[in-house]
Backbone as XML, in Angstrom:
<?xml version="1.0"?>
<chain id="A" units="angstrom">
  <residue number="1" name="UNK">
    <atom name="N" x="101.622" y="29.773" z="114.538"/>
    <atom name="CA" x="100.508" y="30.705" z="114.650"/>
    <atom name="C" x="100.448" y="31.618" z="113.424"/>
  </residue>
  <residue number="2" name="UNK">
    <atom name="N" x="101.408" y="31.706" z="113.230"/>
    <atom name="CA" x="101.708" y="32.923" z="111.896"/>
    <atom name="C" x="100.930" y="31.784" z="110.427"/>
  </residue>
  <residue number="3" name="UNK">
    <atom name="N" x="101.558" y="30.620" z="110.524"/>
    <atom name="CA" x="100.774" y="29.994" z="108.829"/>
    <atom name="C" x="99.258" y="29.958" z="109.429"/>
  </residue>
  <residue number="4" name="UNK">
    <atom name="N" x="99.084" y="29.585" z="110.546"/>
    <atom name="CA" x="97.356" y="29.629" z="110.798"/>
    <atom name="C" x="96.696" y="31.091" z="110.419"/>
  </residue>
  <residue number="5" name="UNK">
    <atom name="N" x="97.448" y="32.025" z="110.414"/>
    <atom name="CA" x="96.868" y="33.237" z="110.077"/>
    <atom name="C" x="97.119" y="33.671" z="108.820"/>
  </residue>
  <residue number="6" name="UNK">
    <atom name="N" x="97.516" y="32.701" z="108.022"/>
    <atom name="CA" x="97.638" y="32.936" z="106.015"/>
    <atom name="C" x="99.047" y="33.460" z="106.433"/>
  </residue>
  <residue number="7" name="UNK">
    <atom name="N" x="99.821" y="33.813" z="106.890"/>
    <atom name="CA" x="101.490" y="33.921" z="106.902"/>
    <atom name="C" x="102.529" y="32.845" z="106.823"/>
  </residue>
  <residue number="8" name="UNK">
    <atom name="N" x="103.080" y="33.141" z="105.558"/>
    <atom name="CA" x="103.839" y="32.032" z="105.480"/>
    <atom name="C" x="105.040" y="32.254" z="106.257"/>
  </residue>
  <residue number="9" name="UNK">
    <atom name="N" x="105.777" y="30.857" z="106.978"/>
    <atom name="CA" x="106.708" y="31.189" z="107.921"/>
    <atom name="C" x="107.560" y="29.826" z="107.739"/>
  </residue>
  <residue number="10" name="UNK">
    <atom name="N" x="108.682" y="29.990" z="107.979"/>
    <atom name="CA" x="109.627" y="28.805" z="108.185"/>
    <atom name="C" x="110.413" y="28.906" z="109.723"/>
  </residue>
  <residue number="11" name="UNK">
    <atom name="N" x="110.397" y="27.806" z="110.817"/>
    <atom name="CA" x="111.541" y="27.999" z="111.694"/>
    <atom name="C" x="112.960" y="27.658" z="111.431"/>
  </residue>
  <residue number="12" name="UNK">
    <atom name="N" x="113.450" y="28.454" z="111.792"/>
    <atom name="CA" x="115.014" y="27.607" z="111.998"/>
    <atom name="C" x="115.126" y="27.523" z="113.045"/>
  </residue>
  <residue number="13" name="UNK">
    <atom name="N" x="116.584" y="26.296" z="113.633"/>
    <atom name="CA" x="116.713" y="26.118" z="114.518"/>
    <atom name="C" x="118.283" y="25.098" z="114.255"/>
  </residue>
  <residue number="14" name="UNK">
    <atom name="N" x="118.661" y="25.057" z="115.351"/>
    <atom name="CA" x="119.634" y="24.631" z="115.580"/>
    <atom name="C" x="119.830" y="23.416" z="115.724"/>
  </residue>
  <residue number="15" name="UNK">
    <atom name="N" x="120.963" y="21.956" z="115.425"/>
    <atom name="CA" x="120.205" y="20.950" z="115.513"/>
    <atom name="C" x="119.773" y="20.449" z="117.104"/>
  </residue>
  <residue number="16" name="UNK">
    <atom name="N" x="120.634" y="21.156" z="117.974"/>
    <atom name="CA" x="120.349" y="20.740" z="119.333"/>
    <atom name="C" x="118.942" y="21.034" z="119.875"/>
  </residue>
  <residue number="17" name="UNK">
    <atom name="N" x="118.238" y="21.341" z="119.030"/>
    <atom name="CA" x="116.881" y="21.876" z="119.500"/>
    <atom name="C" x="115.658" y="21.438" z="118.668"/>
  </residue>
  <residue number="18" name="UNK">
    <atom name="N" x="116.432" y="20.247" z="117.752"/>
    <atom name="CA" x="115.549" y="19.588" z="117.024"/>
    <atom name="C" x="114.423" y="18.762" z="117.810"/>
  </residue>
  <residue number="19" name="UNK">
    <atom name="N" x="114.321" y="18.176" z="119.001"/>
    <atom name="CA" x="113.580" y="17.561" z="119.871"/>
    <atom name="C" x="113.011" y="18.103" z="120.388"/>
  </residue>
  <residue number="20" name="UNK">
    <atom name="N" x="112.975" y="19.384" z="120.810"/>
    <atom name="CA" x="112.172" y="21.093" z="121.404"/>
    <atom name="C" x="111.175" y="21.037" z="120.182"/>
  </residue>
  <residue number="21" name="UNK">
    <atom name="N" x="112.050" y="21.251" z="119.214"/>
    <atom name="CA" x="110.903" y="21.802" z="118.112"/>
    <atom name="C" x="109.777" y="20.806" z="117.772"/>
  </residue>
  <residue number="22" name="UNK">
    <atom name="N" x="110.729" y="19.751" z="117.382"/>
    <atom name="CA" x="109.705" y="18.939" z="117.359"/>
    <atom name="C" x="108.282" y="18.565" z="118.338"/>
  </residue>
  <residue number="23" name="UNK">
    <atom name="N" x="108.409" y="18.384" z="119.273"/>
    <atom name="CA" x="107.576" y="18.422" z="120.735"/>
    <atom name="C" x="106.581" y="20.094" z="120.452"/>
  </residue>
  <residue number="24" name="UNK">
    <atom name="N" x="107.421" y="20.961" z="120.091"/>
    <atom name="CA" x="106.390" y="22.405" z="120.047"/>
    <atom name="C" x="105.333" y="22.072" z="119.038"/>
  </residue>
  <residue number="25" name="UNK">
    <atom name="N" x="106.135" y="21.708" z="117.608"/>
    <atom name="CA" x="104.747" y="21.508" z="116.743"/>
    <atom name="C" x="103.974" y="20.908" z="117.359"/>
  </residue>
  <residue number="26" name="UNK">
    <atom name="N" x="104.160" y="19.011" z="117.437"/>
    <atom name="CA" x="102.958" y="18.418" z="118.270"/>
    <atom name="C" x="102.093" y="18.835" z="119.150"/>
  </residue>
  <residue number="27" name="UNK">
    <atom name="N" x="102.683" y="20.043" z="120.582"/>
    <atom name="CA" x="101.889" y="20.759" z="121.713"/>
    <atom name="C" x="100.415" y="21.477" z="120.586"/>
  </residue>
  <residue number="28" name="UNK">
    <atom name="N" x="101.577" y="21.991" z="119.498"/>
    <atom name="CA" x="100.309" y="23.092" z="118.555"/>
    <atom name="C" x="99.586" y="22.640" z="117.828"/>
  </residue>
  <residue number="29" name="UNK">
    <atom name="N" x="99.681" y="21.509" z="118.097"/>
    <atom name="CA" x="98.516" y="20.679" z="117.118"/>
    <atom name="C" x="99.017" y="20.273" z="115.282"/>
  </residue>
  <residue number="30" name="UNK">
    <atom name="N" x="100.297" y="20.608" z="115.066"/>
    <atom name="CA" x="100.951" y="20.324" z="113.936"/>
    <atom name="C" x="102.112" y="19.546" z="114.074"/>
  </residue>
  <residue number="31" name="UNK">
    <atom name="N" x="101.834" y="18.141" z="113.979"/>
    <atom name="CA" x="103.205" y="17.427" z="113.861"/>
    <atom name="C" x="103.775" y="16.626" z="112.918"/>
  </residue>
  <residue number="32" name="UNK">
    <atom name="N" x="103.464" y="17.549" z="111.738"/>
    <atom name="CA" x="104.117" y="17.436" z="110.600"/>
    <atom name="C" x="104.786" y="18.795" z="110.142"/>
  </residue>
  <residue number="33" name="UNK">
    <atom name="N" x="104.679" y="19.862" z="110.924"/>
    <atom name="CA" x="105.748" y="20.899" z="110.842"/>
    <atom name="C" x="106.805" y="21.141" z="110.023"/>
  </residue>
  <residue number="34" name="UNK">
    <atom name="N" x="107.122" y="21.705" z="109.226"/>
    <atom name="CA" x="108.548" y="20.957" z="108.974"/>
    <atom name="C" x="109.451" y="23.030" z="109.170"/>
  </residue>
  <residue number="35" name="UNK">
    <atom name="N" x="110.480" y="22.099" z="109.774"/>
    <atom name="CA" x="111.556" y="23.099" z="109.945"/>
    <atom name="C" x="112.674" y="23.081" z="109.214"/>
  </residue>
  <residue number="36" name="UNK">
    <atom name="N" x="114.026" y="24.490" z="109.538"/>
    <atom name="CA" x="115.244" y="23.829" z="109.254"/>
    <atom name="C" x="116.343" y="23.860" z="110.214"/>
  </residue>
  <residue number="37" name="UNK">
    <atom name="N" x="117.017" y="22.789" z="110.019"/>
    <atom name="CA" x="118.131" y="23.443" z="111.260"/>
    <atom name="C" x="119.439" y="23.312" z="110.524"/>
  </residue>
  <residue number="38" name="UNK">
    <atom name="N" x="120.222" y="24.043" z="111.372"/>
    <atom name="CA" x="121.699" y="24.246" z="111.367"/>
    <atom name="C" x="122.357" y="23.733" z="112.746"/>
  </residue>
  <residue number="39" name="UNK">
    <atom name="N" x="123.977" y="23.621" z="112.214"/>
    <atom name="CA" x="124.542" y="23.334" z="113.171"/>
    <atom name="C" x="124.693" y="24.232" z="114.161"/>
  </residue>
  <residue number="40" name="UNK">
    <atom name="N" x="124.963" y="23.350" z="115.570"/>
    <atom name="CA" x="125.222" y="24.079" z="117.220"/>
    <atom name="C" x="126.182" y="23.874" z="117.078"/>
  </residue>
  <residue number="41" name="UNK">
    <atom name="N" x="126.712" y="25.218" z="117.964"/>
    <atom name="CA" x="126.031" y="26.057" z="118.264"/>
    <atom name="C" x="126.260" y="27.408" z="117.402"/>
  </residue>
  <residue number="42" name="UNK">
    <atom name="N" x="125.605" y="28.818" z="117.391"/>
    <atom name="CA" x="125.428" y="29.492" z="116.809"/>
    <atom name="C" x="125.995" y="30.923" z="117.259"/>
  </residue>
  <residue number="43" name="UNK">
    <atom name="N" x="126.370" y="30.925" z="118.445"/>
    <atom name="CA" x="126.161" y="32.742" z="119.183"/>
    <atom name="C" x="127.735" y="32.744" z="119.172"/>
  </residue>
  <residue number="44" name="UNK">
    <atom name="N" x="128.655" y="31.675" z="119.015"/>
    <atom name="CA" x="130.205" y="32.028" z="118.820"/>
    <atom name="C" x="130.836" y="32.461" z="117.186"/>
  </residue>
  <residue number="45" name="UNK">
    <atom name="N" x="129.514" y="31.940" z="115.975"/>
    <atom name="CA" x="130.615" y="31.939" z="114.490"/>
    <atom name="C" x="130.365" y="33.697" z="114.200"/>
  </residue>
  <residue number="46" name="UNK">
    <atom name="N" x="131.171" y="33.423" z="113.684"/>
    <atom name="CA" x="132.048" y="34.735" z="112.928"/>
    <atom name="C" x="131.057" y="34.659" z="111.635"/>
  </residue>
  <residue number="47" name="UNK">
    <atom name="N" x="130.822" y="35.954" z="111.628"/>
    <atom name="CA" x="129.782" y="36.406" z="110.565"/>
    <atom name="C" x="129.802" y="35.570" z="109.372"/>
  </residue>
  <residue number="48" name="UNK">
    <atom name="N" x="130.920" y="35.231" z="108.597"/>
    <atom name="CA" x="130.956" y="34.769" z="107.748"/>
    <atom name="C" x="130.591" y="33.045" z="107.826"/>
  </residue>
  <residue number="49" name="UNK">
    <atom name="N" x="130.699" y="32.500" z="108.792"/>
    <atom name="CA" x="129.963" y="31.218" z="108.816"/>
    <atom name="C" x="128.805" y="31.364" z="109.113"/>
  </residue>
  <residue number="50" name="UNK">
    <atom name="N" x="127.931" y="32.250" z="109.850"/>
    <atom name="CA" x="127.045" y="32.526" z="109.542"/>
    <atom name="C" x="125.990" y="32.565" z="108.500"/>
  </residue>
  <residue number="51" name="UNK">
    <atom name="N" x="127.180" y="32.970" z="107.584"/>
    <atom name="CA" x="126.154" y="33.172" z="106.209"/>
    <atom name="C" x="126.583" y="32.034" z="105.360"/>
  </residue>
  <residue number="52" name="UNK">
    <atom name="N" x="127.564" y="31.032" z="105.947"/>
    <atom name="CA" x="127.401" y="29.784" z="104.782"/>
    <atom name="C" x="126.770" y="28.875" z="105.588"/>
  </residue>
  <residue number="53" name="UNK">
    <atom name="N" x="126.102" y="28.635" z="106.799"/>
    <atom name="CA" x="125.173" y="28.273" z="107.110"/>
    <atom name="C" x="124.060" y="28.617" z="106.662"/>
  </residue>
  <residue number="54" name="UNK">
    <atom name="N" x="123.610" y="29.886" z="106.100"/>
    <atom name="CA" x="122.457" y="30.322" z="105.547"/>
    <atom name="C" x="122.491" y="29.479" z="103.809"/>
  </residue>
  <residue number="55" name="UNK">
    <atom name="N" x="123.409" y="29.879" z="103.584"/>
    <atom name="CA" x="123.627" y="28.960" z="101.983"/>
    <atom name="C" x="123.218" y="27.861" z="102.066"/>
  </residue>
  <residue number="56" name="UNK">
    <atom name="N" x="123.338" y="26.653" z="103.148"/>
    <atom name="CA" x="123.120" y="25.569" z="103.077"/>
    <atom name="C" x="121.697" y="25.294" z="103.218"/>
  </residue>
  <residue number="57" name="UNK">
    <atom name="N" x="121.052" y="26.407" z="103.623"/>
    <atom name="CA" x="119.615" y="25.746" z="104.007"/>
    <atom name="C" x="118.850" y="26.727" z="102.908"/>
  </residue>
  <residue number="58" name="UNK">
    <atom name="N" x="119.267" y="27.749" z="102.424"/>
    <atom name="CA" x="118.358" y="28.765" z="101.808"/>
    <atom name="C" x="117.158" y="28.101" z="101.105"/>
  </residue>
  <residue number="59" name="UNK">
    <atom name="N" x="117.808" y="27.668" z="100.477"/>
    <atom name="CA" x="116.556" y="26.701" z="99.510"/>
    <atom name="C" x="115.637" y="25.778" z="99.868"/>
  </residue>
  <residue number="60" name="UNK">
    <atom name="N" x="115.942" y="25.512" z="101.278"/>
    <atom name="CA" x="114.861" y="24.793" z="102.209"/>
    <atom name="C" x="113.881" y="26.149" z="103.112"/>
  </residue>
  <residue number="61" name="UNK">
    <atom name="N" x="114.615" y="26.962" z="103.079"/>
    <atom name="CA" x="113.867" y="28.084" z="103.517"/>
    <atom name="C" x="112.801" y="28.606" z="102.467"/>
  </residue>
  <residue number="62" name="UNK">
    <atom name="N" x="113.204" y="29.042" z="101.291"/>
    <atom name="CA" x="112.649" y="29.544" z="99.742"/>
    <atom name="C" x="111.267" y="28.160" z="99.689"/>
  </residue>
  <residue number="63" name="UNK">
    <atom name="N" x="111.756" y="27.288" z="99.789"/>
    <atom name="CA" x="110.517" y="25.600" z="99.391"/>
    <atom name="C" x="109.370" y="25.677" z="100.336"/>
  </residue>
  <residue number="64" name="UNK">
    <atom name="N" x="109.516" y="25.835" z="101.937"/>
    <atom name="CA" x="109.145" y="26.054" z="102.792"/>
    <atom name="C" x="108.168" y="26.401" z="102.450"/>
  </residue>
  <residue number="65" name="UNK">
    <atom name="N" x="108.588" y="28.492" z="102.434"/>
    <atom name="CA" x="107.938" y="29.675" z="102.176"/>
    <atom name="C" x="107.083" y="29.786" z="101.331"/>
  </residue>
  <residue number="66" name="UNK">
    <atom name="N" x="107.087" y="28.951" z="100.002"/>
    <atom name="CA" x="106.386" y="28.771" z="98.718"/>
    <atom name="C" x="105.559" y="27.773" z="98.522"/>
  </residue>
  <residue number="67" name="UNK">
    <atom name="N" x="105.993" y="26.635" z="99.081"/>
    <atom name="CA" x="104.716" y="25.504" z="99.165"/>
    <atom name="C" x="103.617" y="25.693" z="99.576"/>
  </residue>
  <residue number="68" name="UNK">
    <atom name="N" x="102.350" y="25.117" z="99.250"/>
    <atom name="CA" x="101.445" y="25.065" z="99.472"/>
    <atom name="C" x="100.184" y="25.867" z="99.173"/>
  </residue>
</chain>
């Protein structure tokens, strides 16, 4: 809803929720969506894996945000 309104947006997601997401774009009429995910699960790592999970995708986040 947010890129339909000129906001650029990226989801993340987890990979266990790659089949959710996927299924949401299609419901919204976008099923070429593109997301990113990280590994499950998420609500146990310790801050610092946290943020090398963020390292791994940043630049898919940054490409995302800027395309188009």
């Amino acid at each position: 809803m947010l890129e339909r309104a000129g906001v650029p947006a990226v989801s993340i997601c987890t990979e266990a929720f790659v089949v959710p997401a996927r299924a949401m774009a299609d419901a919204y009429g976008v099923p070429g969506f593109e997301f990113v995910t990280i590994p499950h699960p998420i609500a146990s790592l310790a801050p610092e894996e946290i943020e090398s999970n963020v390292g791994r995708v940043i630049a898919d986040v940054v490409r995302i945000l800027t395309e188009g």
